[in-house]
KENU-679160 format. One record per residue (C-alpha): residue in three letters; residue number from 1; x, y, z. Coordinates in Angstrom, 1 decimal. Layout:
N
@r->ALA; k->NUM; east->X; north->Y; up->Z
...
***
This chain:
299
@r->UNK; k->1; east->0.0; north->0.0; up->0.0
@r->UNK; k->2; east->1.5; north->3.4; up->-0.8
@r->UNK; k->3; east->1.8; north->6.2; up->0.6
@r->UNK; k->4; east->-0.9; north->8.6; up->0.8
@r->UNK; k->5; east->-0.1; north->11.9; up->-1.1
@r->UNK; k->6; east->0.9; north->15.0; up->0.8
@r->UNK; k->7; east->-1.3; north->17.7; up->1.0
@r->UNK; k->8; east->-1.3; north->21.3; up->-1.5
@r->UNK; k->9; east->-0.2; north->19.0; up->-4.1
@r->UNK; k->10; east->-1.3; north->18.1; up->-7.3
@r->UNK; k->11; east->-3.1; north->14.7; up->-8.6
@r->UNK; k->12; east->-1.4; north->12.9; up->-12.1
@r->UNK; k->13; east->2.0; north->12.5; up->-13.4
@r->UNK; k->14; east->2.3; north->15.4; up->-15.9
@r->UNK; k->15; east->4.9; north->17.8; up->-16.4
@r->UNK; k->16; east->2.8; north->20.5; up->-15.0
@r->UNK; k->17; east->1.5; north->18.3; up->-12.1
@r->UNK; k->18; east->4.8; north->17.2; up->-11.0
@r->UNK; k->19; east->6.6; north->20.9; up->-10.9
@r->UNK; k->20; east->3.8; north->22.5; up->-9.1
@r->UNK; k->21; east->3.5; north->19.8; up->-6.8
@r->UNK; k->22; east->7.7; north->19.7; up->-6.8
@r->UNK; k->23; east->7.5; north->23.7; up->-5.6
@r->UNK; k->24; east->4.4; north->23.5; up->-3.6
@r->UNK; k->25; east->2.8; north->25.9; up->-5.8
@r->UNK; k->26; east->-0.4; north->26.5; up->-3.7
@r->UNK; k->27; east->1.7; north->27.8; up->-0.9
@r->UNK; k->28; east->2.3; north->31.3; up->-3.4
@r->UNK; k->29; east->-0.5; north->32.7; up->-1.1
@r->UNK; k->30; east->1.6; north->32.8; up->1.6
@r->UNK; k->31; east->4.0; north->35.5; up->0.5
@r->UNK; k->32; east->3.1; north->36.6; up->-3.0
@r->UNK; k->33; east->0.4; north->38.8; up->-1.4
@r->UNK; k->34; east->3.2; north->40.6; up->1.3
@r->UNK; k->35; east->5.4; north->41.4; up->-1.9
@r->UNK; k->36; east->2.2; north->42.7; up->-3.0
@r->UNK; k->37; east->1.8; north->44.6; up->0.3
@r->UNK; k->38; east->5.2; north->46.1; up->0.0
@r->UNK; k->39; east->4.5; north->47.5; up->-3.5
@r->UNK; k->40; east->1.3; north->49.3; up->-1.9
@r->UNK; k->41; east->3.4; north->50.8; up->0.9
@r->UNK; k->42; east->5.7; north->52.1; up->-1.8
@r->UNK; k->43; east->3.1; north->53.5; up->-4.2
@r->UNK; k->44; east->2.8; north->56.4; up->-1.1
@r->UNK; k->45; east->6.4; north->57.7; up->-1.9
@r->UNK; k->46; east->6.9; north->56.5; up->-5.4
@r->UNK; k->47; east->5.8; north->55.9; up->-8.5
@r->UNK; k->48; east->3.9; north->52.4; up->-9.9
@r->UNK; k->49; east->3.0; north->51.2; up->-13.4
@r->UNK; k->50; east->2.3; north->47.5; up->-14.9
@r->UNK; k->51; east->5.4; north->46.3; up->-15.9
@r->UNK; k->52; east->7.2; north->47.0; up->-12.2
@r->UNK; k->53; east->4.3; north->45.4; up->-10.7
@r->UNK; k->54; east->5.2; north->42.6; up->-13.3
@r->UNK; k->55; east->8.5; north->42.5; up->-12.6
@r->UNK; k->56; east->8.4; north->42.1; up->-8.6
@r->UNK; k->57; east->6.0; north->39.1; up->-9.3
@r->UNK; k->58; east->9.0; north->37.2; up->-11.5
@r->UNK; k->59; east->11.4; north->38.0; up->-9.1
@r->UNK; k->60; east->9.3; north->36.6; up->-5.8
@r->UNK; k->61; east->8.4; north->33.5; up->-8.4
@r->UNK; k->62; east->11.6; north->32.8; up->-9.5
@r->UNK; k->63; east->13.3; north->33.1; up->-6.1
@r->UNK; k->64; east->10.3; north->30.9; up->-4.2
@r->UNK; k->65; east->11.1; north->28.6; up->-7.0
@r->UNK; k->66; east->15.1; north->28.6; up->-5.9
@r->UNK; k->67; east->14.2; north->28.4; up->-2.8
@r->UNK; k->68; east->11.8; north->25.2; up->-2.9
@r->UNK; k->69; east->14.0; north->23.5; up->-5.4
@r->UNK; k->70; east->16.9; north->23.5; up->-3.2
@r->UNK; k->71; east->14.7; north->22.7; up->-0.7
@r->UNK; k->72; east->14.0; north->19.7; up->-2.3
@r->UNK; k->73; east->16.9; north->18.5; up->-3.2
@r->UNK; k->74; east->19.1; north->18.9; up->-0.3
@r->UNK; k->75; east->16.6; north->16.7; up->1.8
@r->UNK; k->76; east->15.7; north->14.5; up->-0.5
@r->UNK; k->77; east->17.0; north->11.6; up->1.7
@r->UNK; k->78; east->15.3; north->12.6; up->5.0
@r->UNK; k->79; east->12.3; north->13.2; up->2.8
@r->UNK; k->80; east->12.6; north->9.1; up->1.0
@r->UNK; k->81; east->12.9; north->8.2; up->5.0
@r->UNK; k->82; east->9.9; north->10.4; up->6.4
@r->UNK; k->83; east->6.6; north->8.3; up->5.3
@r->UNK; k->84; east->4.8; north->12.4; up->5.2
@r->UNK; k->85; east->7.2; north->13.3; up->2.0
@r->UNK; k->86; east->8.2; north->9.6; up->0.8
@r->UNK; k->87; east->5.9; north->10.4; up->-2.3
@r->UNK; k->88; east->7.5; north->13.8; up->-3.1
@r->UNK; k->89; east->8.7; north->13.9; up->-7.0
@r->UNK; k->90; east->12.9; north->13.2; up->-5.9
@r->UNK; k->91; east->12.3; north->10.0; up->-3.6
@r->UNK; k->92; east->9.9; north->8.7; up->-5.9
@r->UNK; k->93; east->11.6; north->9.2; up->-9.1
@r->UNK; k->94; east->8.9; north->11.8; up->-11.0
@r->UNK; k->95; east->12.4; north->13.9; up->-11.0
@r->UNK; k->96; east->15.7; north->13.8; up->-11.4
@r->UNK; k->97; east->18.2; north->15.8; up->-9.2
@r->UNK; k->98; east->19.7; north->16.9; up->-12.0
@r->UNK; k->99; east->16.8; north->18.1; up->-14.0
@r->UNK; k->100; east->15.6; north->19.7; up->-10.3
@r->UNK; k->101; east->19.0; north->21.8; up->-10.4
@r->UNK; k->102; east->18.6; north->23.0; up->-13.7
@r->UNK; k->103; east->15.8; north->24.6; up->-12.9
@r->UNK; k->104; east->17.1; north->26.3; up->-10.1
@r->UNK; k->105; east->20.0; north->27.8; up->-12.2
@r->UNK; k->106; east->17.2; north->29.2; up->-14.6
@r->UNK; k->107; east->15.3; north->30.5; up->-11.8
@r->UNK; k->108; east->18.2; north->32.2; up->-10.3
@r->UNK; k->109; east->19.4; north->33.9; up->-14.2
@r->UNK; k->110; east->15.3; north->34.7; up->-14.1
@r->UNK; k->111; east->15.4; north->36.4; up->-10.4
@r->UNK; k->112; east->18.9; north->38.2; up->-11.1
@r->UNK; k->113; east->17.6; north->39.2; up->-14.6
@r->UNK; k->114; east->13.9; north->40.7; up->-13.0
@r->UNK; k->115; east->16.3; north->42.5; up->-10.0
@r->UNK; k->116; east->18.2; north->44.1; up->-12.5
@r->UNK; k->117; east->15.2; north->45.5; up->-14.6
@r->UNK; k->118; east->13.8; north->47.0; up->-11.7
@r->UNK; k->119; east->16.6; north->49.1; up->-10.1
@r->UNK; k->120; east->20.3; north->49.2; up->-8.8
@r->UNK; k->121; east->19.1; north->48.4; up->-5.5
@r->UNK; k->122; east->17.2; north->45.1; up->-6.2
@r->UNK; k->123; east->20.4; north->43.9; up->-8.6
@r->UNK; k->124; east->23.3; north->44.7; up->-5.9
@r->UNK; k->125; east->20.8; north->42.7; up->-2.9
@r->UNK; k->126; east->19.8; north->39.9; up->-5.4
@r->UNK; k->127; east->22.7; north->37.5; up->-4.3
@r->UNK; k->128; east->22.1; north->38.1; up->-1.0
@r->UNK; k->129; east->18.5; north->37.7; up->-1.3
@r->UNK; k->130; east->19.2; north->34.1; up->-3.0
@r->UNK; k->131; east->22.0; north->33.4; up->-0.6
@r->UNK; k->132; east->19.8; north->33.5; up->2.0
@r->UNK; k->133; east->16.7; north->31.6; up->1.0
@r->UNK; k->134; east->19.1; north->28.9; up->0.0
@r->UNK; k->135; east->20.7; north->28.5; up->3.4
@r->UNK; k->136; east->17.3; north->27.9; up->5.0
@r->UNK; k->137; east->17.6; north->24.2; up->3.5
@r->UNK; k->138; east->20.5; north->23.9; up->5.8
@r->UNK; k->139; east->19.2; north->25.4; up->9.0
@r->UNK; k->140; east->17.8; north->22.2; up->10.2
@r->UNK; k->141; east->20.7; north->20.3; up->10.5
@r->UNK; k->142; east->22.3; north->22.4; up->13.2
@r->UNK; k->143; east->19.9; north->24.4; up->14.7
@r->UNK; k->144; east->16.0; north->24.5; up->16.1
@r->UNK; k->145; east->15.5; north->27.9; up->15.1
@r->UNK; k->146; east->15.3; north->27.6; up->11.2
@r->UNK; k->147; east->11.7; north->28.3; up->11.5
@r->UNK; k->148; east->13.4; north->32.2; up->11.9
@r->UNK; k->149; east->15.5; north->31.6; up->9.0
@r->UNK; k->150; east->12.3; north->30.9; up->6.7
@r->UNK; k->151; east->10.8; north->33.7; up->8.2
@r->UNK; k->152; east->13.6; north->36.1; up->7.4
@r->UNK; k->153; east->13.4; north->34.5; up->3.9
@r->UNK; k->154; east->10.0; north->35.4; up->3.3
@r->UNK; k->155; east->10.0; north->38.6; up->4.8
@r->UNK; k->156; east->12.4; north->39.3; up->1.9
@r->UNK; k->157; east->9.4; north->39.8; up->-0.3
@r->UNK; k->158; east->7.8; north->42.6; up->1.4
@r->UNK; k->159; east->10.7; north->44.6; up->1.9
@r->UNK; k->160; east->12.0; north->43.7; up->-2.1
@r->UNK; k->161; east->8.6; north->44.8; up->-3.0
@r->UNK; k->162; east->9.2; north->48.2; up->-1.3
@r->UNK; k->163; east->12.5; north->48.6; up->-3.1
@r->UNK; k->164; east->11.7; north->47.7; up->-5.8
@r->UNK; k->165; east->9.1; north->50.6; up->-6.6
@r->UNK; k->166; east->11.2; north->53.1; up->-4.4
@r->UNK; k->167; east->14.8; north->52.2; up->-5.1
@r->UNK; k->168; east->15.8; north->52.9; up->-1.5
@r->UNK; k->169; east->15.2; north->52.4; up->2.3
@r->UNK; k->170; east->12.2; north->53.4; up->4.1
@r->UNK; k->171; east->11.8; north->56.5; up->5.9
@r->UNK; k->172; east->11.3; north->56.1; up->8.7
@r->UNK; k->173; east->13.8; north->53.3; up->8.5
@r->UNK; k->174; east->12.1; north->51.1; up->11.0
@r->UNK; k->175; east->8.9; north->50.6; up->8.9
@r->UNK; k->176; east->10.4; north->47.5; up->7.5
@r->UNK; k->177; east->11.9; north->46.8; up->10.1
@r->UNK; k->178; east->8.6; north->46.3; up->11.6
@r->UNK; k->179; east->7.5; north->45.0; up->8.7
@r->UNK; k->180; east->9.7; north->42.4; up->8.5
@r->UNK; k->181; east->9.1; north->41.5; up->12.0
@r->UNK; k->182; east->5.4; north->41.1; up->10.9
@r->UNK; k->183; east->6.4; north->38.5; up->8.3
@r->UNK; k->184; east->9.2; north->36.6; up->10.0
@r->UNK; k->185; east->7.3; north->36.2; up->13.1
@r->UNK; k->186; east->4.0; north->35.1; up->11.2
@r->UNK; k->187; east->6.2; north->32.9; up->8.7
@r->UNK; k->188; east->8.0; north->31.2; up->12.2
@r->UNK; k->189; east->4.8; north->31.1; up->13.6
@r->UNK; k->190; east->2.8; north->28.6; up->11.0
@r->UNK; k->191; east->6.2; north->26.9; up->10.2
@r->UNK; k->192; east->6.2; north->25.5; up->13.9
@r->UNK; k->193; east->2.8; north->24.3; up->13.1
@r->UNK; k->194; east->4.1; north->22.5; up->10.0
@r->UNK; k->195; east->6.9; north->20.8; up->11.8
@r->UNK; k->196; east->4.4; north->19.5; up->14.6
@r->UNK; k->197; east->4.2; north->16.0; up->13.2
@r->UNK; k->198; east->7.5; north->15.4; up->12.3
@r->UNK; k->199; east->8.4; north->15.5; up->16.1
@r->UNK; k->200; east->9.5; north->11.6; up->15.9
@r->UNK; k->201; east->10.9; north->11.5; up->12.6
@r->UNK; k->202; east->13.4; north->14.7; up->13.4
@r->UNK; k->203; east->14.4; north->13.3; up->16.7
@r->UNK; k->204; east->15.4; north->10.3; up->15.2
@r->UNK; k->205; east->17.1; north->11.7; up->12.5
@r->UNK; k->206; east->19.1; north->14.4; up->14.4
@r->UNK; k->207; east->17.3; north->17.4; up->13.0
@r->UNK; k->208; east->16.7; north->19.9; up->14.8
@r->UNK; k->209; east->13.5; north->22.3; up->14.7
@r->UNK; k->210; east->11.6; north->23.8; up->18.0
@r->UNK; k->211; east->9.0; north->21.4; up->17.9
@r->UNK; k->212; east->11.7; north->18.5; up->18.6
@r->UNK; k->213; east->13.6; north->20.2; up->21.0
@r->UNK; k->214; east->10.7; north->21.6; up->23.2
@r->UNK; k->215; east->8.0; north->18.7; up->22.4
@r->UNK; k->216; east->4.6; north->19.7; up->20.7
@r->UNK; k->217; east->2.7; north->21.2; up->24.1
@r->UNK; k->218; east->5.4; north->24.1; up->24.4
@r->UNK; k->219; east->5.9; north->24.7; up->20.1
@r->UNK; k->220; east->2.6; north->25.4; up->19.8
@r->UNK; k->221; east->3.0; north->27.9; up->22.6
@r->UNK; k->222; east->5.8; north->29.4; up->21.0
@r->UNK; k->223; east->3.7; north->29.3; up->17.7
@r->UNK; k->224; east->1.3; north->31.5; up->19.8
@r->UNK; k->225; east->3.3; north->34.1; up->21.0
@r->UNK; k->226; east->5.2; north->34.5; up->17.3
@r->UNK; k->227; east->1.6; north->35.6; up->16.0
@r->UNK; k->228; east->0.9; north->38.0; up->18.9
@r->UNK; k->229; east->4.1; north->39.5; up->17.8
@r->UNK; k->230; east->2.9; north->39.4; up->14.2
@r->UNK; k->231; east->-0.2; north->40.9; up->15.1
@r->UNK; k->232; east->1.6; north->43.9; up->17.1
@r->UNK; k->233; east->4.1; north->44.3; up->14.3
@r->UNK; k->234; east->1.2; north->44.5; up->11.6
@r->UNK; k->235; east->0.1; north->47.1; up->13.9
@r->UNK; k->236; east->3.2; north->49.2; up->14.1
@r->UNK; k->237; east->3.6; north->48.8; up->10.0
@r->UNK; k->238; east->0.5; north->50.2; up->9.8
@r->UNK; k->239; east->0.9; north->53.1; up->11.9
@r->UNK; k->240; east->4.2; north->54.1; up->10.8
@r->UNK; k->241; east->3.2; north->54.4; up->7.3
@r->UNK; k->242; east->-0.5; north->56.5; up->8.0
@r->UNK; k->243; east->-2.7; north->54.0; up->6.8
@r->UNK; k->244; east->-6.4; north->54.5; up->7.3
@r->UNK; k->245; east->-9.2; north->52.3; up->8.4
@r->UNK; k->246; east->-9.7; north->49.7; up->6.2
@r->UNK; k->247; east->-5.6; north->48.8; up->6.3
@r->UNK; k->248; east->-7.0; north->49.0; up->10.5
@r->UNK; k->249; east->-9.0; north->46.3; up->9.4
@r->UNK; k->250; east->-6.9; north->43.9; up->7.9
@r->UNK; k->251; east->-4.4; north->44.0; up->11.3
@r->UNK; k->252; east->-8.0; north->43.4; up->12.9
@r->UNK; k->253; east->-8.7; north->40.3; up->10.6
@r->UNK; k->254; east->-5.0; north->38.9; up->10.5
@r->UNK; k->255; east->-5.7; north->38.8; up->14.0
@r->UNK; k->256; east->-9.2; north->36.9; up->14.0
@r->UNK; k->257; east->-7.8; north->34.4; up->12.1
@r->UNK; k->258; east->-4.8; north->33.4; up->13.9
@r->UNK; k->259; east->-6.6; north->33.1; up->16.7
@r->UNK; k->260; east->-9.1; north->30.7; up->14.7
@r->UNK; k->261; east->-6.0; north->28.9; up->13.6
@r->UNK; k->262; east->-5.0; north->28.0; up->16.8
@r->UNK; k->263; east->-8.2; north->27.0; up->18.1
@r->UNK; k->264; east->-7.8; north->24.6; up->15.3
@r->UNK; k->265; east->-4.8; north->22.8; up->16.9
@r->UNK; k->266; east->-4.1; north->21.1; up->20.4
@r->UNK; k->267; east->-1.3; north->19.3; up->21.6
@r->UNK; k->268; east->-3.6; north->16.1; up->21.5
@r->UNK; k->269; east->-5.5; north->16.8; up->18.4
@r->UNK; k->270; east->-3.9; north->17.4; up->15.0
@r->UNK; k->271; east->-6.3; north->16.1; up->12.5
@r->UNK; k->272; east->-6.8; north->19.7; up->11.4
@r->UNK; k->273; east->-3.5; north->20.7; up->11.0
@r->UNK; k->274; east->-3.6; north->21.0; up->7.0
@r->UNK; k->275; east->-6.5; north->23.7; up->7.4
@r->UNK; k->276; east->-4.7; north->25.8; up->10.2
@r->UNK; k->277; east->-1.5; north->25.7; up->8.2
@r->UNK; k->278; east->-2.3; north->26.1; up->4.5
@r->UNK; k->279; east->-5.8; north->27.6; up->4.9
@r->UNK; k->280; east->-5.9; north->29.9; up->7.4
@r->UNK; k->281; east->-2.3; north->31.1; up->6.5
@r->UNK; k->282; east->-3.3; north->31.5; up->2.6
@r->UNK; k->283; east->-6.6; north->33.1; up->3.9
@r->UNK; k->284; east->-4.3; north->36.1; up->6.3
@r->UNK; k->285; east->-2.1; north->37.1; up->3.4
@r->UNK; k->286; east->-4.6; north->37.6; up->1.2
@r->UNK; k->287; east->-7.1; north->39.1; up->3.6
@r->UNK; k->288; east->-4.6; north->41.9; up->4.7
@r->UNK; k->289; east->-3.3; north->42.4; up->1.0
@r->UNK; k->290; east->-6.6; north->43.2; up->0.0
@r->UNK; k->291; east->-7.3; north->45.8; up->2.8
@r->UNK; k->292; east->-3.9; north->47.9; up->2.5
@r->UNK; k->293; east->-4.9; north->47.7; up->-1.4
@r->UNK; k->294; east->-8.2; north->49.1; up->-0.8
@r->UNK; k->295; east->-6.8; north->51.8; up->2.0
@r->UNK; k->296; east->-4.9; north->52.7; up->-0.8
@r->UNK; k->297; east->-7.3; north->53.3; up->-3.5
@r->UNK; k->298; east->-9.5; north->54.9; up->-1.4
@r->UNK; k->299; east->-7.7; north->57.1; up->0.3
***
């Protein structure tokens, strides 16, 4: 009997199933919408037309894809040991390592290529950027906080969707910091969540994550006080940037939902992981996208 498939992926064998499914294409929502987020921030000091707006979604794709890919390959044998990723497209043969890195090296030309259209900026922080979504893969191999690392990862999107309409730092410089702190934190949060049922396998394996090394009761409170944080940071972005109302709102939903999300989840009870993970995360990006958007147009 095989293994059942893991969840956010796609059914069938063809090329297009296997990729998505290969980069977890579903989980876009997560931080497409905060590069989005960024770009609206921006649009109050500089600015927009199409083609940027075109240009910062390539770069976030192309660098999600870099980062996934890598992901991918550089635990593909935990993932042909752990019987929750057995079926993923390495371990299973759908595709080759070597086909997998080739599409990282286009990914990266892509990412490098969009950074450079954009501004001086983006091009001179693009190796850095992939640098660092890269070194996530390793994070778990010496250290239980590489939920922090992905969340610095995907805060790069907010903050290279700022520069990228702006072409320079924020003023005042600590709105993305704060922003950042939204991301990471929220990112960290849900990917504490995520690790919860690979407590065993990790231990076993000598991986480290903060799950494994404080055991499920105490991650999920850790998981809990990473999204008050988010929720305070959302705040603070917020305010330091004079939003109105309706950007008031989406800190206000953000908020509602991860506190649904962890009402979703006990220590004894994790049958409804998959919708407090995938779900309600997809459902806050999108939610407070939407609400700084229409603040924006508005106004």
């Amino acid at each position: 009997m095989s293994a059942p498939r893991e969840g956010q992926t796609f059914a069938g064998e063809s090329g297009f199933a296997r990729w998505a499914s290969f980069v977890k294409l579903p989980h876009t929502v997560f931080a497409l919408p905060f590069a989005l987020v960024g770009v609206t921030f921006a649009t109050r000091v500089a600015a927009i037309d199409v083609a940027r707006v075109g240009w910062v979604v390539l770069a976030f794709t192309s660098a999600r894809w870099v980062a996934m890919a890598v992901n991918r390959i550089v635990d593909r044998e935990f993932d042909a040991k752990n019987p929750r990723t057995a079926q993923r497209e390495i371990p299973r043969g759908a595709i080759a390592v070597r086909e997998a890195w080739v599409t990282v090296g286009i990914a990266a030309a892509l990412f490098v290529w969009a950074a450079a259209m954009l501004n001086p900026l983006c091009l001179t922080l693009s190796p850095i950027a992939l640098g660092w979504v890269c070194f996530y893969s390793f994070t778990k191999r010496f250290t239980r906080y590489a939920h922090v690392v992905l969340g610095l990862g995907l805060a790069i999107a907010p903050v290279g969707g700022y520069l990228a309409v702006t072409g320079a730092w924020s003023e005042p410089w600590w709105m993305l910091l704060v922003l950042t702190a939204a991301v990471t934190t929220w990112s960290a949060g849900f990917d504490i969540l995520y690790a919860l049922p690979d407590v065993e396998f990790d231990r076993s394996q000598g991986l480290h994550s903060i799950p494994s090394a404080l055991g499920v009761p105490r991650a999920l409170l850790v998981a809990r006080v990473f999204h008050v944080l988010t929720v305070l940071a959302l705040a603070a972005t917020v305010w330091t940037v004079g939003a109105g109302t309706l950007a008031w709102v989406g800190v206000a939903v953000a908020a509602a939902i991860l506190a649904y999300e962890h009402s979703l989840v006990r220590a004894d009870d994790l049958r409804r992981l998959d919708a407090a993970f995938f779900t309600m995360n997809g459902v806050i990006s999108l939610a407070f996208f939407a609400c700084v958007l229409a603040d924006r147009i508005l106004a």
